[in-house]
N, C-alpha and C positions, 0 to 999 in steps of 0.2 A: 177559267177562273180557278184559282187555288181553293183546294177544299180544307176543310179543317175537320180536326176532333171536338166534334159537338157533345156537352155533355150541359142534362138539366140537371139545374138546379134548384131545392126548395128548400136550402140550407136544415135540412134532414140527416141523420146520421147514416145512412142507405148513401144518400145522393151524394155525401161528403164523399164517403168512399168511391161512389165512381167517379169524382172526380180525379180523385189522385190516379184512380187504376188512368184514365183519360189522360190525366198527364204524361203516368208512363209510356201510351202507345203514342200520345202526340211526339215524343221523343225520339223513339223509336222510330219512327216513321217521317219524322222532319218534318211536320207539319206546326199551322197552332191549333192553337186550342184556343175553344169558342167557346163558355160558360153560357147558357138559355135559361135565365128565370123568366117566367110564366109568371105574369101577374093576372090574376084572376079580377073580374069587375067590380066593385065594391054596389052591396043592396043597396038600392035607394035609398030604405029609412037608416042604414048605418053612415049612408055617405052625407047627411042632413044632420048627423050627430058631428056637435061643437070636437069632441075628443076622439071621436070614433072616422073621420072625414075621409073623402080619397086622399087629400092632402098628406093629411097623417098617414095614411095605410102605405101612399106611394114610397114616402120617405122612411119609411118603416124599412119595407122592401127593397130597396136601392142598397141599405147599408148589407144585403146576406150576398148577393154574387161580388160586391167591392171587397168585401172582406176576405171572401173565397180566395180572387184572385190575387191578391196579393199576397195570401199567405202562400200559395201553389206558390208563384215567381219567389218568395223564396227556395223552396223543399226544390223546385226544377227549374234552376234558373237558365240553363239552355232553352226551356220553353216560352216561346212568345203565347200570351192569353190574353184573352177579347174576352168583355163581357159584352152580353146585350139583355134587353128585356124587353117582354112583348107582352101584348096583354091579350086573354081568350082563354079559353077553357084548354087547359091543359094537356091532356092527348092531341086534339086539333092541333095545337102551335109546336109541338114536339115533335111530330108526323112531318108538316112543311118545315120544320126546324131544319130537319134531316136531309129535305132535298140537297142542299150544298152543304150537305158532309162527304167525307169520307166512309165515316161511320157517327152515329148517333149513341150515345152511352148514357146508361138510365140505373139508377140505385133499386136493391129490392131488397125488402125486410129475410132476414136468412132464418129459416125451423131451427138451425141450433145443428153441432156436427155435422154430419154429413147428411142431412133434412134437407136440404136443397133450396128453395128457395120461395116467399111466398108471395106471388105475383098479384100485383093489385089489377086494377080494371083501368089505369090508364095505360102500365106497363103491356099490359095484353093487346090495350086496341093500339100503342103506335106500335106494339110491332106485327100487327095486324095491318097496318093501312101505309106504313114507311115504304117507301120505294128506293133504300137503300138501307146497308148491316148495319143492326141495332144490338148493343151489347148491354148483358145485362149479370150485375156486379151486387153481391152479397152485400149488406152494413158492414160486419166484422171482417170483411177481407184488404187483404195488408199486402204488400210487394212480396213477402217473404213466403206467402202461398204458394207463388209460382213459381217456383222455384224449389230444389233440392233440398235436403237440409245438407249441414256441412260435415266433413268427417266426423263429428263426435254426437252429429245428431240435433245440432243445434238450429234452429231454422233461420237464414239468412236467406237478402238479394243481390248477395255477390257471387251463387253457386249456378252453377248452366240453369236454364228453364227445366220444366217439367214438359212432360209432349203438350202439343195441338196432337186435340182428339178430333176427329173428322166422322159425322156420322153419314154412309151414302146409300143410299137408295140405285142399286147399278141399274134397273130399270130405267129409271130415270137418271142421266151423270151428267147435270147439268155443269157444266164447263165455270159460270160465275161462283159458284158454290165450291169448285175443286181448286180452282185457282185462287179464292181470297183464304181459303186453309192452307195450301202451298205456299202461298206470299207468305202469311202468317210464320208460318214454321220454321220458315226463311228468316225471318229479320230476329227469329228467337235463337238460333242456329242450335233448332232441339229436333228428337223428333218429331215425326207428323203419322199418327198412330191413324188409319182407314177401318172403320167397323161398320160391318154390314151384317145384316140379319139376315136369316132365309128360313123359309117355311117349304114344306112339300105344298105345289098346287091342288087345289079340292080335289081332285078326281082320283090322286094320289092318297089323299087324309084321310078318305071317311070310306069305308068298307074294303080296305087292303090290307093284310095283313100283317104284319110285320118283317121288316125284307130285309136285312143288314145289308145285304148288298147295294140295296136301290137305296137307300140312305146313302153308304159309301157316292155311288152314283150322281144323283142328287147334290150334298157335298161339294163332290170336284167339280161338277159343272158352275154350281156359287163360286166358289172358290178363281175359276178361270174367268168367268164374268167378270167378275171384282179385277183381277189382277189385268184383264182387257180395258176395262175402263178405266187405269190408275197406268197403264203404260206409256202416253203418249207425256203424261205431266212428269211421270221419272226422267223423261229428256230434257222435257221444257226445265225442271228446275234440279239439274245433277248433283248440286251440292245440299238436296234437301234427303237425310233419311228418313225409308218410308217400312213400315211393318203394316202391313195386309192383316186383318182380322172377317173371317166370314165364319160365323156362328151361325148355328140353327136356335130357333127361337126367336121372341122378342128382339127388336132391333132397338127400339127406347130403354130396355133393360140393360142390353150388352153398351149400350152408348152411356149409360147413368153408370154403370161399373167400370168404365175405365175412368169418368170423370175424377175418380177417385184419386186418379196419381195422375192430373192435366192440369196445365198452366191456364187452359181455354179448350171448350169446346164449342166446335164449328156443326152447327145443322142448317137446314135448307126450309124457304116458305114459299109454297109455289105459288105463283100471284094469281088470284082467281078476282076477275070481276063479276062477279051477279047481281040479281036481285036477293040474293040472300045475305048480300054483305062477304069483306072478307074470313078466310080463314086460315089457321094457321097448323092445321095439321096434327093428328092423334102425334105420332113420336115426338116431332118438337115440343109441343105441349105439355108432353109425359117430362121430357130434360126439361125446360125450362122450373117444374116446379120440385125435378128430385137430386138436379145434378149438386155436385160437392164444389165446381169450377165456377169461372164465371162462364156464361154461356154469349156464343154470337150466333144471332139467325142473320142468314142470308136472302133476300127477294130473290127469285128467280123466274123464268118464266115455263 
């Protein structure tokens, strides 16, 4: 079955914007684009009100993703759009929205400059409970972010991309995660920037003195880890440039400071099934609420 660029909609100025970002990548990627408003149940004693009815509420709602799409098929008329509407609590139908996406793209209220982004409690559980990439796209972001400015400083979407930032975990180099940042970087024909954090292990941190050397040390073994895990995809995708970043420190902090000059960044959610429910990991966590980009998390297992 073909998949599509799934994006909700609750004709919000958050959700507006992901849609257009959503158009752009449906573009991009040759797919359609599938509009999701979420119609929520109507309370019994509102849906008994002569004014207040399902009736009324349905038809309310019908006119925000019709209007949506049609002004999209204008701005991106290469893109074919579907609208649908479902009813149910919102996270839930956003979640199975996602199953026959591509990817899933969801709007979130922005702090303001480089404040990042501030993620509600449905934004958190579908990309807690999605079993496929959920992007998630500022109000005030525009085509023109992603992208360069032009020789005089001007910001435009007719100047190359800005990189895919990639945050990886080389412990873990989960192959779905490495390859939808390489596609990515690919279809932008930008770079594809790898940032990785490293800590000294405990035994190394707490009662050792201070060693310049074993830092050095230390270091280049991060350093060739990373560039182990990131060599088999420099074959698979030759035409994509790649810059290697392994920092000591924070790996959510060095992944929020590149976001700064990124078209998108790419982090990872390793799929946990418990009794505790899922989760979605301290660093992703950390980018999703400080990055300056739009952010994509990836499922992985």
């Amino acid at each position: 079955m073909l998949r599509t660029i799934t994006v909700g909609l609750d004709g919000s100025q958050e959700s507006r914007a992901a849609a257009e970002w959503a158009a752009r990548e449906a573009n991009l990627r040759g797919l359609p684009l599938k509009i999701v408003h979420v119609r929520e149940p109507v309370p019994e004693p509102m849906a008994q009100a002569p004014l207040l009815g399902a009736q009324t509420h349905r038809h309310g709602t019908e006119r925000v993703p019709r209007e949506a799409a049609e002004g999209l098929r204008l701005r991106h008329p290469g893109v074919e759009v579907r609208t649908e509407q479902v009813s149910g609590r919102p996270a839930e139908a956003l979640a199975e929205a996602a199953d026959s996406a591509e990817l899933l793209v969801l709007g979130s209220r922005g702090l303001g400059g480089l404040g990042g982004f501030m993620v509600g409690s449905v934004g958190l559980s579908v990309i807690a409970h999605a079993d496929r990439p959920v992007v998630l796209v500022r109000a005030l972001e525009v085509a023109a972010d992603e992208h360069e400015p032009d020789p005089v400083g001007v910001p435009s979407a007719a100047t190359p991309f800005l990189p895919v930032v990639l945050g990886l975990d080389v412990e873990h180099p989960d192959e779905t995660l490495i390859e939808f940042a390489f596609d990515t970087a690919g279809r932008r024909a930008t770079l594809l920037r790898i940032v990785h954090g490293w800590n000294p292990p405990p035994y190394y941190a707490y009662g050792t003195p201070v060693d310049p050397a074993l830092h050095e040390a230390l270091a280049d073994a991060a350093a060739e880890a990373l560039a182990e895990a990131v060599r088999p995809w420099r074959r698979k995708f030759p035409d994509v440039e790649v810059a290697e970043a392994s920092r000591y420190g924070s790996a959510a902090v060095h992944v929020v400071e590149a976001a700064r000059e990124a078209s998108l960044v790419v982090v990872g959610r390793r799929i946990r099934r418990s009794a505790l429910g899922a989760h979605i990991g301290h660093v992703t966590h950390a980018v999703l609420h400080h990055s300056a980009a739009p952010v994509a998390v990836v499922p992985h297992g």
